[in-house]
C-alpha positions as CSV (number, residue, x, y, z in Angstrom):
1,X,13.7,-111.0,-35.6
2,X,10.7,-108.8,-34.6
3,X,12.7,-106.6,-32.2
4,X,15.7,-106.4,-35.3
5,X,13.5,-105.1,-37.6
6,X,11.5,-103.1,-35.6
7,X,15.0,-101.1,-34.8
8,X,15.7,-100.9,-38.4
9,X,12.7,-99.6,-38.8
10,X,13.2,-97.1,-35.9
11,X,16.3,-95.8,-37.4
12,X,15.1,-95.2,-40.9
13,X,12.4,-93.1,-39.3
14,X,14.9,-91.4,-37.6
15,X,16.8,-90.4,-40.1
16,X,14.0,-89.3,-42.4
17,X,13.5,-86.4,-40.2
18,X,17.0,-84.7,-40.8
19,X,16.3,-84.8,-44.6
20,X,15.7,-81.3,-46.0
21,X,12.6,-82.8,-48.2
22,X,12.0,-86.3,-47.5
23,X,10.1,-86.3,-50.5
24,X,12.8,-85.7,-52.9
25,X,14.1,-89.6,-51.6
26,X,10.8,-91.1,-51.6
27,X,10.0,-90.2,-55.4
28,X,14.0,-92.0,-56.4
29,X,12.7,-94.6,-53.6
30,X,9.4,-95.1,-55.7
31,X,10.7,-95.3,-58.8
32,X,13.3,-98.0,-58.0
33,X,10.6,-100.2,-56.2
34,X,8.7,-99.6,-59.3
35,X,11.6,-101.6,-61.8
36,X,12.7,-104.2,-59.1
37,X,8.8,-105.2,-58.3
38,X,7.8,-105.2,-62.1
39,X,11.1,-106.9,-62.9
40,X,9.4,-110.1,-60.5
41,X,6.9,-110.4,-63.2
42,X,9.3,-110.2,-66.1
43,X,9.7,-106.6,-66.9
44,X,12.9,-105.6,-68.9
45,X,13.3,-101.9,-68.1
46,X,15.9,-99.8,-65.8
47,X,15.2,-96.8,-63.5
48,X,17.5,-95.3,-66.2
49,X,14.8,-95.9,-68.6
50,X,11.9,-94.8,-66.2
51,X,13.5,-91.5,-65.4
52,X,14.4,-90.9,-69.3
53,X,10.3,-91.5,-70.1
54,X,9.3,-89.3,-67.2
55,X,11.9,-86.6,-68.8
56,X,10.9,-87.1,-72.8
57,X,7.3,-89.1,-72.4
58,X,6.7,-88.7,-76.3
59,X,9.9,-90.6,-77.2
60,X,8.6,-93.3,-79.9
61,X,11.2,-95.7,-78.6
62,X,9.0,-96.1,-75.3
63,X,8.8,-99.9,-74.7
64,X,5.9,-101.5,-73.3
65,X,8.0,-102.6,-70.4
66,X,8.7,-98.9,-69.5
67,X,5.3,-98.1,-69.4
68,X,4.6,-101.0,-67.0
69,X,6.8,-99.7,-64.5
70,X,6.0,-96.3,-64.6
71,X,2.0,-97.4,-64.0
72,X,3.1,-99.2,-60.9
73,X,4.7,-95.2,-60.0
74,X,1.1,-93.7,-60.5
75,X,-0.7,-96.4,-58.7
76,X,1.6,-96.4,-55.7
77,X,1.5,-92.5,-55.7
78,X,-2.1,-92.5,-56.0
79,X,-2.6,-95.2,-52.9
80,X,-0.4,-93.0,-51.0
81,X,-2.4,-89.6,-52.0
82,X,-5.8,-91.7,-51.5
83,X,-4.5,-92.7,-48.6
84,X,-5.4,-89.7,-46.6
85,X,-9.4,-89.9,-46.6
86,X,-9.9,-93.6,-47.2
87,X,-8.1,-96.3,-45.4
88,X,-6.9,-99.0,-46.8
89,X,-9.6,-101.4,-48.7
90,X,-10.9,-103.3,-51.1
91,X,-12.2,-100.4,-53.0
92,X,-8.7,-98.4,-52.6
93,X,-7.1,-101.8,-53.4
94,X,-9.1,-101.9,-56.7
95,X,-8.6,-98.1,-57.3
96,X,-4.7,-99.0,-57.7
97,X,-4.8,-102.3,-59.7
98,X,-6.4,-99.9,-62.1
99,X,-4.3,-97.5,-62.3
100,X,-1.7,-100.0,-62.2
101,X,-2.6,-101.9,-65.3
102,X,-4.3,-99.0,-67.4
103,X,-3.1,-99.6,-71.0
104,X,-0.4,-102.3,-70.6
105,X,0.1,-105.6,-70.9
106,X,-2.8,-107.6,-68.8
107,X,-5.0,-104.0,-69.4
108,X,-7.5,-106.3,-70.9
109,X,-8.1,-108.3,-68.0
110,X,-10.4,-106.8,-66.1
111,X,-8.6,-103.6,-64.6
112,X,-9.7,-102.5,-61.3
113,X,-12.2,-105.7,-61.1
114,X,-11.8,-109.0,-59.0
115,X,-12.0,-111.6,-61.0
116,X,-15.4,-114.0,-61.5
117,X,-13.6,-117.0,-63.1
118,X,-10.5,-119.4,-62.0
119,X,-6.8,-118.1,-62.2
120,X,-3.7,-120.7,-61.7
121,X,0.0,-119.8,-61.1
122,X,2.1,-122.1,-63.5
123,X,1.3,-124.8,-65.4
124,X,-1.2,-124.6,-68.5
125,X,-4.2,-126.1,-66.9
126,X,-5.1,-125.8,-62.9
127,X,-4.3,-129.8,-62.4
128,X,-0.6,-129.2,-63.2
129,X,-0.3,-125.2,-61.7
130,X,1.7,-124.3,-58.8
131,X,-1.0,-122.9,-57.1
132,X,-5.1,-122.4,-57.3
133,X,-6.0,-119.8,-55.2
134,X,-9.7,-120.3,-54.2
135,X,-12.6,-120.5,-56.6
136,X,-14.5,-117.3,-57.1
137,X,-17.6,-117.8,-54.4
138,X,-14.7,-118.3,-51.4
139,X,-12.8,-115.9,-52.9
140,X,-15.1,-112.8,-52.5
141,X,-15.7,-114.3,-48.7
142,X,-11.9,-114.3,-48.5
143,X,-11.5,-111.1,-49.5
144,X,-14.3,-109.9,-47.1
145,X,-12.7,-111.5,-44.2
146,X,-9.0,-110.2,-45.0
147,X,-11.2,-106.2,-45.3
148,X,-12.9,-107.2,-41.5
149,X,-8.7,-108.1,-40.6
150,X,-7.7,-104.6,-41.8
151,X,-10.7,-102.8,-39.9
152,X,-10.8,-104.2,-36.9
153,X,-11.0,-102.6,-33.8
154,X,-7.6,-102.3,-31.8
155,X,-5.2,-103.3,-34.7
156,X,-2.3,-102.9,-32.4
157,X,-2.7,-106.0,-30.6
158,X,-0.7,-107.5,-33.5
159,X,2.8,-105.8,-34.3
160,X,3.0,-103.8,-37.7
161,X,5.8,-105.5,-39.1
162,X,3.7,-109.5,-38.1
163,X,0.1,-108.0,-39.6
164,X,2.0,-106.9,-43.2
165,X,3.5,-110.0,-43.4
166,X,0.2,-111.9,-42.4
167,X,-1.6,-109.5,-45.0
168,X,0.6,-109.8,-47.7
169,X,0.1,-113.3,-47.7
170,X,-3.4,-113.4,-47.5
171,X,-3.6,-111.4,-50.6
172,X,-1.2,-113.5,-52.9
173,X,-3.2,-116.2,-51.8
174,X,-6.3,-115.1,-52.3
175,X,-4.9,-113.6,-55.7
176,X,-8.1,-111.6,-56.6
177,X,-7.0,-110.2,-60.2
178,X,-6.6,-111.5,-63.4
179,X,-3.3,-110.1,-63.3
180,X,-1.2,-108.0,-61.5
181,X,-1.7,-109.2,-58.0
182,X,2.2,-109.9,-57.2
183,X,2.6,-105.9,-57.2
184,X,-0.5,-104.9,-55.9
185,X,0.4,-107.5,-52.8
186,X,3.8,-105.7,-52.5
187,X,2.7,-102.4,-52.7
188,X,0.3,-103.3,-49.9
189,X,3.3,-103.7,-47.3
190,X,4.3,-100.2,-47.7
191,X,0.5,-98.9,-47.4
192,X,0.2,-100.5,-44.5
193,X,3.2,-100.0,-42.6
194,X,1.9,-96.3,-43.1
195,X,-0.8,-96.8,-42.0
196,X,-0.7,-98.3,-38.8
197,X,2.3,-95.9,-37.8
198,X,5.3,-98.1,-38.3
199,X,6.4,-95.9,-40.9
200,X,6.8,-92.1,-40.8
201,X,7.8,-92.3,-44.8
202,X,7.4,-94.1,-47.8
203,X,11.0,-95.2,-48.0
204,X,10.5,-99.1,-47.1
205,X,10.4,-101.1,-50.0
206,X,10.5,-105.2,-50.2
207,X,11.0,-105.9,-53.6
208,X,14.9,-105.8,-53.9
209,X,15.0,-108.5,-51.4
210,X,12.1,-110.7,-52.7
211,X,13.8,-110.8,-56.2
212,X,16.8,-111.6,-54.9
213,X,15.8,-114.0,-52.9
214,X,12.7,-115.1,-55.2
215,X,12.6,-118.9,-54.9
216,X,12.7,-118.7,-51.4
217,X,10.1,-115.9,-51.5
218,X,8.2,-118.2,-53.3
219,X,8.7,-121.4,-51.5
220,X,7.8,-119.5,-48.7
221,X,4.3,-118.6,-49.2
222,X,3.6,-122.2,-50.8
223,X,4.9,-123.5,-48.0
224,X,2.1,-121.7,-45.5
225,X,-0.9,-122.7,-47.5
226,X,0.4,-126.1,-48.1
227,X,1.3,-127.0,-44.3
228,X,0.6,-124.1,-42.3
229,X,4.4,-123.2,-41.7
230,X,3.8,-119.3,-41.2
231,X,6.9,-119.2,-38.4
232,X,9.5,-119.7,-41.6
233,X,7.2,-116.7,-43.3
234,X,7.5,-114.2,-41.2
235,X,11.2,-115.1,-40.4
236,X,12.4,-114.5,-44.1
237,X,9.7,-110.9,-44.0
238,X,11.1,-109.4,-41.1
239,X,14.7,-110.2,-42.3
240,X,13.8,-108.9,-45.5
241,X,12.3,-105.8,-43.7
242,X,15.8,-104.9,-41.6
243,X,17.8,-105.7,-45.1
244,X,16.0,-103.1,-47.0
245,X,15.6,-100.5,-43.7
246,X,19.6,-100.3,-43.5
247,X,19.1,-100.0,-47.3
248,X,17.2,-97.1,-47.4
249,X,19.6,-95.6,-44.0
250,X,23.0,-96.2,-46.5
251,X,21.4,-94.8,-49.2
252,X,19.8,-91.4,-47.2
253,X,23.1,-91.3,-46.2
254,X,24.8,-91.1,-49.4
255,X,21.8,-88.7,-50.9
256,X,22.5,-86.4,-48.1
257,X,26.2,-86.0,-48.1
258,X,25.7,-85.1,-51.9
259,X,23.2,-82.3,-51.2
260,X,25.3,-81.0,-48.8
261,X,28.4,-80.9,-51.3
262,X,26.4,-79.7,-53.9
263,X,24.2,-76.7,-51.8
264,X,28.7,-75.4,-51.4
265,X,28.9,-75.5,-54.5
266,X,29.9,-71.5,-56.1
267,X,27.0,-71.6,-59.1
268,X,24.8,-69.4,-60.9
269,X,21.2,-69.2,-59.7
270,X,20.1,-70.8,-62.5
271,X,22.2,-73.6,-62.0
272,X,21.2,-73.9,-58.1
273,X,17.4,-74.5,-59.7
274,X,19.2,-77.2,-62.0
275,X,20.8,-78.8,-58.7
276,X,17.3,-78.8,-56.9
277,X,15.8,-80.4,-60.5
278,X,18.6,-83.2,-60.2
279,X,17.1,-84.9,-56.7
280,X,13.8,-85.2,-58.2
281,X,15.2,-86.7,-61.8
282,X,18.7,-87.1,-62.1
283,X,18.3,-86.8,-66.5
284,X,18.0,-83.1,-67.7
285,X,17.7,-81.8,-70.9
286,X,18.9,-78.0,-71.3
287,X,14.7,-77.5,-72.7
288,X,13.1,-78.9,-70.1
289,X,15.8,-76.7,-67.2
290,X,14.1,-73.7,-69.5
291,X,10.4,-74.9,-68.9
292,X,11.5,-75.8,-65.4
293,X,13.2,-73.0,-64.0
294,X,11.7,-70.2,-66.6
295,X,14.5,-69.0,-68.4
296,X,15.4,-68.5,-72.2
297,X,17.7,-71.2,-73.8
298,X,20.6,-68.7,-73.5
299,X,20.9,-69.1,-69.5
300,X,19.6,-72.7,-69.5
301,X,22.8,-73.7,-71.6
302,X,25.0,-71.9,-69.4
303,X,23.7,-73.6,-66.4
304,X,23.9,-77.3,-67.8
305,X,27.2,-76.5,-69.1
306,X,29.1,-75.0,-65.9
307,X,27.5,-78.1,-64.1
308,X,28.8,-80.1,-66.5
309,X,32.3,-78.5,-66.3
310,X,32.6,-79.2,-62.6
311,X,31.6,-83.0,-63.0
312,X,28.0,-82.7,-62.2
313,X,26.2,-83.3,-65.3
314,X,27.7,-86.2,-67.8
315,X,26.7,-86.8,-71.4
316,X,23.6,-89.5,-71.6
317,X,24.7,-91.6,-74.5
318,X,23.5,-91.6,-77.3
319,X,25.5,-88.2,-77.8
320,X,22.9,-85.9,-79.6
321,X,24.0,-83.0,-81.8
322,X,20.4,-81.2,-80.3
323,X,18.4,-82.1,-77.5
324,X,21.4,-84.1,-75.7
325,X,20.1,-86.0,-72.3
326,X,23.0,-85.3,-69.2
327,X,22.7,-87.4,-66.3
328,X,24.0,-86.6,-62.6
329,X,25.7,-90.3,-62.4
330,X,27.1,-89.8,-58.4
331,X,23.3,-88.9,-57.7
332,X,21.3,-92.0,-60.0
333,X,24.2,-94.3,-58.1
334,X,23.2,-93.2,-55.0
335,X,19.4,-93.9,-55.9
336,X,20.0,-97.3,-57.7
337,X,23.5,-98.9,-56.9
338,X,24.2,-101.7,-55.0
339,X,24.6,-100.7,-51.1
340,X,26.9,-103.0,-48.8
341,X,25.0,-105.1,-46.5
342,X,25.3,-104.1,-42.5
């Protein structure tokens, strides 16, 4: 299982190099990790929505839920940024559970702080819960033993793929926060694939495969701290890891025959800029293509509308009689559609 994922893995490094900008995938890649990883913890939001917020962020129908996911976006962009001059630990750990729960729901629980009282998962009272993770003393030692894991000398003795599996167990375990630890653990995998060189971009992403697999996901981890059974762990990870690689290859794929069909296409140079706009959010409105790209309303129109004629750009319903959302459909399938397995 090792040796299959590690391909996997080798290939979607592979073909990360022959994408014009990398980052243009990474940013649809983050946002869709972002909805399926908040929807574990009972979110009820689409990328559709999350795009449409990032587009019009003052719209008063903004739900809570929306505003979730789009927290776990700036806490994983801001471990990735962070990233680059401190490695990954507690206090970069903490950094992002702030960020990830600044003024949602669970915002008064401590953001950014381990916890210094019991937490449970299920059940009303810790004698019927799932799971107690350990008391607050042990937990601080845990948490300083699973920091001395992540900076120990010659890390490579363990695979990549084996030490984020291993780590993202100790960490639900452990469940240091109030709240918000599921995402913060599954952000973690990506972080640390990164970081120990097992991948070149963030475009690895577990969280499709945990919710749809999320009784065994669960069952799982219970069944390593209640009997030690890590070899049926690591099994269902590294499967999980060569699902979501081939993933990420199909849809890279996909994202790259449609920028080459669209860079043919016989536009104006306004709506070229409009094209480039559409890779890094697929909603447009013709006001923000003129804040975007610089231009008067006049030439903004014109390009959304001649995309729109050749079957680019869609109307985003609700049809508006000003201020009308259009959506490049072929482009937000590619980023969030259902991909046949390989």
């Amino acid at each position: 299982m090792l040796s299959l994922a590690d391909r996997a893995i080798g290939k979607l490094n592979g073909i990360c190099y022959r994408l014009p900008n990398s980052q243009l995938l990474s940013g649809a890649y983050t946002r869709r990790e972002a909805e399926l990883s908040s929807r574990i913890e009972g979110t009820q939001s689409t990328v559709s929505d999350l795009y449409l917020f990032e587009l019009e962020p003052e719209t008063p129908s903004i739900t809570a839920d929306v505003r979730e996911v789009s927290n776990y976006v700036r806490a994983l962009e801001y471990g990735l940024s962070r990233k680059r001059d401190l490695p990954l630990s507690l206090r970069l750990i903490r950094e992002i559970h702030e960020r990830l729960m600044l003024g949602v729901r669970g915002s008064h629980k401590t953001p950014g702080e381990f916890r210094t009282s019991q937490n449970w998962i299920g059940g009303r009272l810790p004698s019927d819960a799932r799971f107690v993770p350990p008391p607050v003393d042990e937990m601080n030692d845990a948490l300083d033993k699973l920091e001395k894991f992540l900076h120990r000398p010659n890390p490579e003795k363990i695979p990549a793929l084996i030490e984020c599996a291993l780590v993202h167990y100790q960490f639900e375990a452990i469940h240091p926060f109030l709240d918000g630890n599921g995402r913060v653990g599954r952000l973690l995998v990506t972080l640390l694939a990164i970081e120990r060189n097992c991948l070149s971009h963030p475009l690895l992403y577990l969280s499709a495969y945990f919710e749809s697999n999320r009784e065994e996901y669960y069952d799982r981890l219970m069944e390593v701290s209640q009997t030690g059974e890590w070899t049926s762990w690591l099994v269902f990870f590294l499967n999980g890891v060569g699902q979501q690689a081939y993933d990420a290859i199909l849809r890279a794929g996909r994202v790259l025959d449609i920028q080459g069909r669209y860079i043919a296409l016989d536009v104006t140079p306004t709506a070229r800029r409009v094209v480039d706009m559409l890779f890094v959010n697929p909603f447009v409105t013709i006001k923000r293509v003129a804040e975007k790209v610089g231009v008067t309303h006049g030439p903004a129109a014109t390009a959304v509308r001649q995309l729109e004629e050749i079957g680019i750009l869609h109307p985003f319903p609700p049809i508006r009689e000003r201020g009308q959302v259009y959506v490049a459909r072929e482009l937000l399938d590619a980023f969030t559609s259902p991909m046949k397995s390989v």
